[in-house]
Every structure is written in C-alpha cells, then in structure tokens.
Backbone as a chain_set.jsonl record, in Angstrom:
{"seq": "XXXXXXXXXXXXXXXXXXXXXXXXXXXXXXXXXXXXXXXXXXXXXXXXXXXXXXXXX", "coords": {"N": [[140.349, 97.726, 152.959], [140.042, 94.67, 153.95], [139.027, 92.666, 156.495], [139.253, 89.626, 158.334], [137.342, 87.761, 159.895], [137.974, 85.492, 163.179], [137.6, 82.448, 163.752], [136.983, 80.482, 167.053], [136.857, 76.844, 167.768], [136.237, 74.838, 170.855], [136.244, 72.063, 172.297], [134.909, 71.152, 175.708], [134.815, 68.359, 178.285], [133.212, 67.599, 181.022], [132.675, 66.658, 183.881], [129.808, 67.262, 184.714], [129.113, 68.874, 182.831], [126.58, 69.53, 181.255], [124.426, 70.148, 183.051], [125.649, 72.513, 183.618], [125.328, 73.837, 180.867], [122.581, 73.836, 180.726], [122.354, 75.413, 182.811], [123.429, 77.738, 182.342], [121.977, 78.865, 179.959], [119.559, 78.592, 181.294], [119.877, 81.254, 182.784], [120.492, 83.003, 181.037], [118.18, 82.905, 179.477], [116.003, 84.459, 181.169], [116.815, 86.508, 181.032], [116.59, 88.096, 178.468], [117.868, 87.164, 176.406], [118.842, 85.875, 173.682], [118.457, 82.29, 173.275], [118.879, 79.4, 171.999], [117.818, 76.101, 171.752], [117.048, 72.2, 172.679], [116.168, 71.834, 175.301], [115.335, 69.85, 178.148], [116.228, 67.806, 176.333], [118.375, 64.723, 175.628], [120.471, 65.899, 174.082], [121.827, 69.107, 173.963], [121.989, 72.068, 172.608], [123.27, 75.739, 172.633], [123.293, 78.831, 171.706], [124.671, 81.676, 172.441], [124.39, 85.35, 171.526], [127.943, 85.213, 169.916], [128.314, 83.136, 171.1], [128.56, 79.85, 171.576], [127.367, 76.669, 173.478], [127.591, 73.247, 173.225], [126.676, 70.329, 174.287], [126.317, 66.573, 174.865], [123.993, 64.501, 176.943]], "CA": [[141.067, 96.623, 153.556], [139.087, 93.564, 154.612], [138.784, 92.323, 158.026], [138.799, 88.15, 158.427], [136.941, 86.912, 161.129], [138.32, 84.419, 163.894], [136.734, 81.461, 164.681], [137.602, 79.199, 167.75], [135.828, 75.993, 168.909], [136.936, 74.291, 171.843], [135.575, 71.286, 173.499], [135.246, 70.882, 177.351], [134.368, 67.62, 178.295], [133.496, 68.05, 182.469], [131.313, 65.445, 184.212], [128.267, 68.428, 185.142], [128.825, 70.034, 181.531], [124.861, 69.392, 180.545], [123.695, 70.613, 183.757], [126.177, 73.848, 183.359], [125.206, 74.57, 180.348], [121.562, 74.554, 181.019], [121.934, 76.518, 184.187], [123.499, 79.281, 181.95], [120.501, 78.702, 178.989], [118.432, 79.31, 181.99], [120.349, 82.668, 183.18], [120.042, 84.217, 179.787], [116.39, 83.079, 178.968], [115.836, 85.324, 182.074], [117.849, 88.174, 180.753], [115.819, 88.261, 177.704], [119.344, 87.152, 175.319], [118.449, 84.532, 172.434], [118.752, 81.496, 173.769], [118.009, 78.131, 171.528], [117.948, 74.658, 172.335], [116.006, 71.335, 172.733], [115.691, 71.811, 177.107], [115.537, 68.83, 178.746], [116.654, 66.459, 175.649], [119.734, 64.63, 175.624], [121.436, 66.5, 173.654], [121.398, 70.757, 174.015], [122.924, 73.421, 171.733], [122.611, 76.871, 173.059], [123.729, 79.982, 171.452], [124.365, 83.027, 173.285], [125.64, 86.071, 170.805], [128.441, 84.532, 169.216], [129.124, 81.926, 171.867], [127.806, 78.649, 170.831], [127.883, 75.982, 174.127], [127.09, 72.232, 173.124], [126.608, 69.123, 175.601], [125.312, 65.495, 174.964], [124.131, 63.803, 178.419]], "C": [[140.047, 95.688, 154.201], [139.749, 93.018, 156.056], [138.692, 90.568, 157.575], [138.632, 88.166, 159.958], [137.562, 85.645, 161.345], [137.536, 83.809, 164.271], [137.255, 80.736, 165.147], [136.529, 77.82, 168.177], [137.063, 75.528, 169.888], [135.38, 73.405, 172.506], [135.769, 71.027, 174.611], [134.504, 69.668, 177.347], [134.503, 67.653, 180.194], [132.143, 66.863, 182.86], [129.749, 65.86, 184.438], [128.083, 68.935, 183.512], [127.434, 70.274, 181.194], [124.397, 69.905, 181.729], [123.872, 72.252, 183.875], [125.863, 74.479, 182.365], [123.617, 74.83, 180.033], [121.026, 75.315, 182.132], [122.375, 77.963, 183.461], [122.518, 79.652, 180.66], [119.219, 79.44, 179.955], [118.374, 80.619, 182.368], [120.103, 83.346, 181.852], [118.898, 84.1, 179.11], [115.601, 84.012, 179.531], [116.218, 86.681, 181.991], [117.613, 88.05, 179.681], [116.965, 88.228, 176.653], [118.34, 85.579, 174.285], [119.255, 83.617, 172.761], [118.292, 79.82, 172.904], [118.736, 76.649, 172.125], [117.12, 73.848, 172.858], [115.542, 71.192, 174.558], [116.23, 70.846, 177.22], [116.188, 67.737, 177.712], [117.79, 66.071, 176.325], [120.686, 65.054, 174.895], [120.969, 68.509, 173.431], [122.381, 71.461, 173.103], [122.457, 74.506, 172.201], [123.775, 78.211, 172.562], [123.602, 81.241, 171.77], [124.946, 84.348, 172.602], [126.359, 85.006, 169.675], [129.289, 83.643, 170.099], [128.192, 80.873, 171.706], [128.649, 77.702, 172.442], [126.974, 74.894, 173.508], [127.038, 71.092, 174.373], [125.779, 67.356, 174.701], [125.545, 64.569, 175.865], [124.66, 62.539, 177.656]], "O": [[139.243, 96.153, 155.01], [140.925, 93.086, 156.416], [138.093, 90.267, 156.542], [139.399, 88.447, 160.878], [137.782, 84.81, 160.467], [136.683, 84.226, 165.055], [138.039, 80.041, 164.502], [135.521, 77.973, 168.867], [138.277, 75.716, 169.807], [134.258, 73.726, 172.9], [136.896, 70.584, 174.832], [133.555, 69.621, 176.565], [135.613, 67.717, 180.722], [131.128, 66.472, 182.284], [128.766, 65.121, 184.379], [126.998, 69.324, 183.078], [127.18, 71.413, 180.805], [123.37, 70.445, 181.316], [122.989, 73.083, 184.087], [125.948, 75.703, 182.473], [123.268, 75.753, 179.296], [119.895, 75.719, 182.398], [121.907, 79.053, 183.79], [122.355, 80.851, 180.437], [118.375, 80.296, 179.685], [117.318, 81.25, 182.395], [119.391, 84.35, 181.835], [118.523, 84.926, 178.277], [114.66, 84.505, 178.908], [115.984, 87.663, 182.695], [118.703, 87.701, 179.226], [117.079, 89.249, 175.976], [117.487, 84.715, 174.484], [120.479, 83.735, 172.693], [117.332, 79.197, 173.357], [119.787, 76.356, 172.696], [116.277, 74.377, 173.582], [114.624, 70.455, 174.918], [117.324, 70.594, 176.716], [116.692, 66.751, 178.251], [118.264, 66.664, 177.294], [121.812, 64.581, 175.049], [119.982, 68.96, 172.85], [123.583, 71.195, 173.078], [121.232, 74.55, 172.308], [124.881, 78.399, 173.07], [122.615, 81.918, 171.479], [126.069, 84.617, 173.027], [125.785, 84.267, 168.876], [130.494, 83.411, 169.995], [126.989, 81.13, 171.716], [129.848, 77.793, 172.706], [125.816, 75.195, 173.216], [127.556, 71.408, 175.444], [124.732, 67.368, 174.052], [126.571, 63.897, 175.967], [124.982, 61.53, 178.283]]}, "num_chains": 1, "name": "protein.A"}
C-alpha cells in the first residue's frame, strides 16, 4: 500500500517576518540543524528539516 505525502505552504506576511526568521536561522545554526540561506541579503530562504521559512525585506 503506498503512502502519499502532504504538502502545505502557507504564507505569513508580519511586519518583523525577516528579522524572525533570521533569529530562528540563527537558533538552529547554533544547534548544529542544516540551515541554508543568503544571511543578510534581501531576500532569505531557510530550511529547517522539512520546514521551509521564506521572507523578502
């Protein structure tokens, strides 16, 4: 019997979002989790597992 995977996105649009989601980029670079993304650009992607947060300042 096969299994299908769920996928959700969801966009938050919050006036801090780019600062939130490199304060939690920073918490799991620290906790040694795979963390990618351009830093400081204006625009960040950061994948944690299978949680994917985006932002563009």
């Amino acid at each position: 019997m096969s299994t299908s995977l769920l996928t959700a996105k969801t966009r938050i649009a919050l006036p801090d979002s780019a600062t939130l989601i490199k304060q939690a980029a920073a918490f799991y670079r620290e906790h040694d989790c795979d963390v990618t993304g351009d830093g400081e650009q204006t625009r960040i992607s950061v994948s944690i597992g299978h949680i994917q947060l985006s932002s563009t300042d």
